[in-house]
Legacy VTK file of the C-alpha trace (Angstrom):
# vtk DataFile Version 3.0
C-alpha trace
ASCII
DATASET POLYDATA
POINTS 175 float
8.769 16.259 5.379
7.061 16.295 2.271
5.868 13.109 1.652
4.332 11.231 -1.497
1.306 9.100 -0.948
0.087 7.281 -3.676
-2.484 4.507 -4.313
-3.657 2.271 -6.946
-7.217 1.262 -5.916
-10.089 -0.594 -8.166
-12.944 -0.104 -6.013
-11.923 3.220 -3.512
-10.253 0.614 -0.392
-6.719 1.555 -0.927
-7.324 4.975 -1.862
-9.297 5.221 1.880
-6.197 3.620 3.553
-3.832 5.751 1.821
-6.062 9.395 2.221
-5.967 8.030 6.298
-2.397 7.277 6.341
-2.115 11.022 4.815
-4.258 12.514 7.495
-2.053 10.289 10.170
1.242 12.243 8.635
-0.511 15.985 8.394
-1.642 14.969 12.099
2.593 15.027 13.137
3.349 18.024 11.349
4.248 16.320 7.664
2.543 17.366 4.505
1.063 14.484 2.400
0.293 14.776 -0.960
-2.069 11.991 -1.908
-2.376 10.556 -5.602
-3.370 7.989 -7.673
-1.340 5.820 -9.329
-0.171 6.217 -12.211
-0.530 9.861 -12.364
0.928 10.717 -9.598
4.466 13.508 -10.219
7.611 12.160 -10.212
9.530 10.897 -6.903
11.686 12.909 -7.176
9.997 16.158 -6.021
9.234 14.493 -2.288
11.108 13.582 0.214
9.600 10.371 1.334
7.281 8.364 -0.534
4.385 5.716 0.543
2.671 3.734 -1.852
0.208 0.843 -2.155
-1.627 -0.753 -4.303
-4.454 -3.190 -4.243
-3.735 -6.965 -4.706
-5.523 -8.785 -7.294
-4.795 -12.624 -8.895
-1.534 -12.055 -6.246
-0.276 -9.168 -7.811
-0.357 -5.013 -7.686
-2.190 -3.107 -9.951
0.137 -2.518 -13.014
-0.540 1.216 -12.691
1.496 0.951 -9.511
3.996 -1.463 -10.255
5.006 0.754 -13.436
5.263 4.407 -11.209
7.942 2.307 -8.812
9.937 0.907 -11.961
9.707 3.778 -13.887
11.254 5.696 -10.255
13.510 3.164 -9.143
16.390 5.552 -8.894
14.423 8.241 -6.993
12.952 5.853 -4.845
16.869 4.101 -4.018
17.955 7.738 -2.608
14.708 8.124 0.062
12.747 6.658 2.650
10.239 4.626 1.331
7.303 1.978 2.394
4.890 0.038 0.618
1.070 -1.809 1.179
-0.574 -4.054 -0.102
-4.675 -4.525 0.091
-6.320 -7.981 -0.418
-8.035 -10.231 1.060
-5.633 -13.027 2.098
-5.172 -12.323 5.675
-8.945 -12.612 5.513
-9.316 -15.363 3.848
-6.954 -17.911 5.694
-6.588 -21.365 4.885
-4.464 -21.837 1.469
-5.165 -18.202 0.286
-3.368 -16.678 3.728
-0.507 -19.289 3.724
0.461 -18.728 -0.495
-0.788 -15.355 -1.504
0.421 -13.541 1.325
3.412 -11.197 -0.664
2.676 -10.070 -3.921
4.881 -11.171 -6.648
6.157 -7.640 -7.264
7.544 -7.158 -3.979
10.791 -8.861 -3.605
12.146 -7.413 -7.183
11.087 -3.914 -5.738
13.025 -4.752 -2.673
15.885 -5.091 -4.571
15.358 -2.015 -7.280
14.352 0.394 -4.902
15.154 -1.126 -0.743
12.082 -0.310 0.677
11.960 0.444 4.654
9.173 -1.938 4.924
6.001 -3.516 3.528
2.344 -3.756 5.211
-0.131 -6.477 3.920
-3.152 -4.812 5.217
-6.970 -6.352 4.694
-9.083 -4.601 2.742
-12.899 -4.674 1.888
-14.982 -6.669 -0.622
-18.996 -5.936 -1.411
-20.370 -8.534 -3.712
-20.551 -5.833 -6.839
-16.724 -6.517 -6.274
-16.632 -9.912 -8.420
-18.285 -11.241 -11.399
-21.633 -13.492 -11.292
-19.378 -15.984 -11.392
-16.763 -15.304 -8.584
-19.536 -14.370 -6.173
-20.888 -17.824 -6.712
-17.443 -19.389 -6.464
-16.234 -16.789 -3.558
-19.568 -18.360 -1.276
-19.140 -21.645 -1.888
-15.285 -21.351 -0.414
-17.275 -19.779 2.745
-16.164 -16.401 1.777
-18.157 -13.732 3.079
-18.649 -9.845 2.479
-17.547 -6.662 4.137
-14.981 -4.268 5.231
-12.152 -5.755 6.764
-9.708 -2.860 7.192
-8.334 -2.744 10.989
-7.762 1.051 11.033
-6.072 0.824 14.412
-3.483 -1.266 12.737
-3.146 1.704 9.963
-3.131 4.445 11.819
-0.317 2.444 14.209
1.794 1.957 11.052
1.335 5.359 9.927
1.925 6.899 13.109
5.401 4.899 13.290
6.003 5.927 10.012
5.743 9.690 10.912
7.978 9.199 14.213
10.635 7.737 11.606
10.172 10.890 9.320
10.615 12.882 12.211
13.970 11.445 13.517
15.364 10.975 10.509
15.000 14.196 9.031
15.160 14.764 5.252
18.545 12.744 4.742
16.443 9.627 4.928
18.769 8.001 7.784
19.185 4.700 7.097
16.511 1.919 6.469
15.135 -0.601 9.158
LINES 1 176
175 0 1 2 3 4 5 6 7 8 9 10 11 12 13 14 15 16 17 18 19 20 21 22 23 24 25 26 27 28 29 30 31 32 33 34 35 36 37 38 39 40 41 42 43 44 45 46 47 48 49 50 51 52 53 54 55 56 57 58 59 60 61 62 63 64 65 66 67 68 69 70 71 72 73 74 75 76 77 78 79 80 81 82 83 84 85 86 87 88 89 90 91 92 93 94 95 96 97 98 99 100 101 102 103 104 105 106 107 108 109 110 111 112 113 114 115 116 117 118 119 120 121 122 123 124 125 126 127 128 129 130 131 132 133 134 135 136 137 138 139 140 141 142 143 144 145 146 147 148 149 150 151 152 153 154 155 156 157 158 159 160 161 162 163 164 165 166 167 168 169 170 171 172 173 174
C-alpha cells in the first residue's frame, strides 16, 4: 500500500517517530511517504494515511490539526491512525490523569473515524522550554531526556502494516 506519513514536530521527536514508523512499513513491503505537516499532498493520492503531531498546552500542532480538517472526506474513505507526542505519560501525577487525549481527537474521531490513536512519550532537552518553564518544569520534579519506547513504536507500526496487509487497498473495515 501506499501509505501517507505525516508529522507535525517542533523540535525533530515526532518527525523521528514518524520517519521509524515509515521504515517499520517499507520493512513489510509498503511504501511510506513521509512529510511534514502542513505541506504534506493531499490524502487523497494514498491509500492509507498515518499522522501525528506533537502535543503542546494539550493540543496538536495547528499545522496538523488543519491537514486532517481540511481532508476530512479523504480521510472518511481510508484506513487511517493517529499519535500523539508529549510528555504526559511521563509526567504522571495530574498531568498523566487530565492531559492524556488531546482536545482535537474526539472531533477527528467523528470527522474522519480513525482506526486508532497512540499517545506515545516523546523527548524534552532543557533548550525545549523558556527560562521560565525550565525553572517551573524542575521544581514539579520534572526531569530531561528522551523518553520514546521504540519497542512500543515499532510494535504499533508493525501491527499497523499486518492490518495494511490483510486488508488490502479497500481499507476493510476499522477496529
Amino acid at each position: 500500500m501506499f501509505v501517507l506519513v505525516g508529522y507535525a514536530s517542533e523540535h525533530g521527536s515526532t518527525r523521528e517517530i514518524a520517519e521509524r514508523i515509515a521504515d517499520r512499513l517499507r520493512g513489510r513491503g509498503h511504501t511510506a511517504d513521509v512529510r511534514p505537516l502542513p505541506g504534506a499532498p493531499e490524502a487523497d493520492g494514498y491509500e492509507a494515511v498515518i499522522l501525528g503531531s506533537a502535543v503542546h498546552g494539550g493540543s496538536w500542532i495547528p499545522g496538523a490539526y488543519d491537514y486532517v480538517r481540511a481532508n476530512a472526506e479523504s480521510l472518511g474513505r481510508m484506513p487511517v491512525w493517529l499519535f500523539s507526542v508529549g510528555l504526559a505519560r511521563v509526567l504522571g501525577g495530574w498531568f498523566g490523569k487530565h492531559v492524556q487525549v488531546p482536545k482535537e481527537i474526539a472531533e477527528l474521531r467523528g470527522a474522519v473515524g480513525f482506526r486508532e490513536h497512540r499517545l506515545l512519550a516523546g523527548a524534552l532537552r532543557p533548550g525545549h522550554l523558556p527560562l521560565f518553564g525550565r525553572a517551573v518544569y524542575r521544581l514539579m520534579g520534572g526531569r530531561y531526556g528522551d523518553f520514546r519506547d521504540w519497542d512500543e513504536i515499532d510494535g504499533w507500526a508493525d501491527a499497523i502494516a499486518a492490518d495494511l496487509s490483510a486488508t488490502g487497498a479497500s481499507g476493510g473495515t476499522p477496529v
